[in-house]
C-alpha positions in Angstrom: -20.8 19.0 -5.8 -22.3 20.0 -9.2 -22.2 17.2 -11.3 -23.2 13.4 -12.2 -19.5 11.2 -11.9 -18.5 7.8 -12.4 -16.0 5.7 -10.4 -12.9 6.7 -12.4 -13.9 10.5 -12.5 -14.9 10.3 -8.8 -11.5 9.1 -8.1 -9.5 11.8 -9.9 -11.7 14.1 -7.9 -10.4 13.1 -4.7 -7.5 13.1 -5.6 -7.4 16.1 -6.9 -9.0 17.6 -3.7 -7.5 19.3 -0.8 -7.3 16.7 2.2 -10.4 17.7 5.0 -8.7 19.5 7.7 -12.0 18.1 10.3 -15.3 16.9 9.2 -18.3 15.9 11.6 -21.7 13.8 10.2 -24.9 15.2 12.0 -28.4 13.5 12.4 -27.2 9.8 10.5 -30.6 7.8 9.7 -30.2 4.6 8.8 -33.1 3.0 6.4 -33.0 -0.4 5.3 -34.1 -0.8 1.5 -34.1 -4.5 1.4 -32.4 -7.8 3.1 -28.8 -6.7 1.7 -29.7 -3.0 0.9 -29.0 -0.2 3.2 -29.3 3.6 3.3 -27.5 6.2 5.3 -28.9 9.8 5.7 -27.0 12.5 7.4 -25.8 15.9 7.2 -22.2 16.7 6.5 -19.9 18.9 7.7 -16.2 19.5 6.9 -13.4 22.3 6.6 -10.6 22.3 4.4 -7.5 24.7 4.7 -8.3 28.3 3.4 -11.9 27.1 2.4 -15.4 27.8 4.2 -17.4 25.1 5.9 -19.2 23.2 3.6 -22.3 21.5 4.6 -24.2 19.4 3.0 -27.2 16.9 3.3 -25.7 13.1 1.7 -27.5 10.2 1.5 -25.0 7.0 0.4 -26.7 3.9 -0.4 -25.0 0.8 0.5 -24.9 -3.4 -1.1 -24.0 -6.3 0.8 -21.8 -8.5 -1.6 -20.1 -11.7 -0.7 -20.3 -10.4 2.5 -19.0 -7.1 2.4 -20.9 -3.8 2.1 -20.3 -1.5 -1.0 -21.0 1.7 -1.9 -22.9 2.0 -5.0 -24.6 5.4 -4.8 -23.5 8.3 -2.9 -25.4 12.2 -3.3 -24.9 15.4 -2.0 -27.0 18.7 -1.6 -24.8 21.6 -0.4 -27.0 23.9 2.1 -25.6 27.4 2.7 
């Protein structure tokens, strides 16, 4: 959370990152944009070692290509 990445700096993020120790995805919502255009709502949940639970309300946004779906825009709100 707190900034605007691209697919090479999301990357080094996560792998950077401590690995989730559990995670759970409340409430998903599914809204179709289009023929080949999909959106998933949902509240997040997840602990990592030594950390608090971070929740957060994520929407990722999903293209089918050749027949596969792709991720081409993920966000994230925390909520305290």
């Amino acid at each position: 959370p707190g900034g605007i990445l691209d697919k090479h700096e999301m990357l080094e993020a996560v792998a950077r990152s401590s690995p989730w120790k559990g995670f759970e995805l409340l409430d998903p919502r599914f809204l179709r944009l289009g023929p080949n255009c999909q959106a998933v709502i949902y509240v997040a949940m997840g602990t990592r070692e030594g950390a608090p639970t971070y929740r957060a309300e994520v929407s990722s946004t999903y293209v089918k290509q050749d027949g596969t779906w792709r991720l081409v825009l993920h966000q994230q709100t925390p909520v305290e």
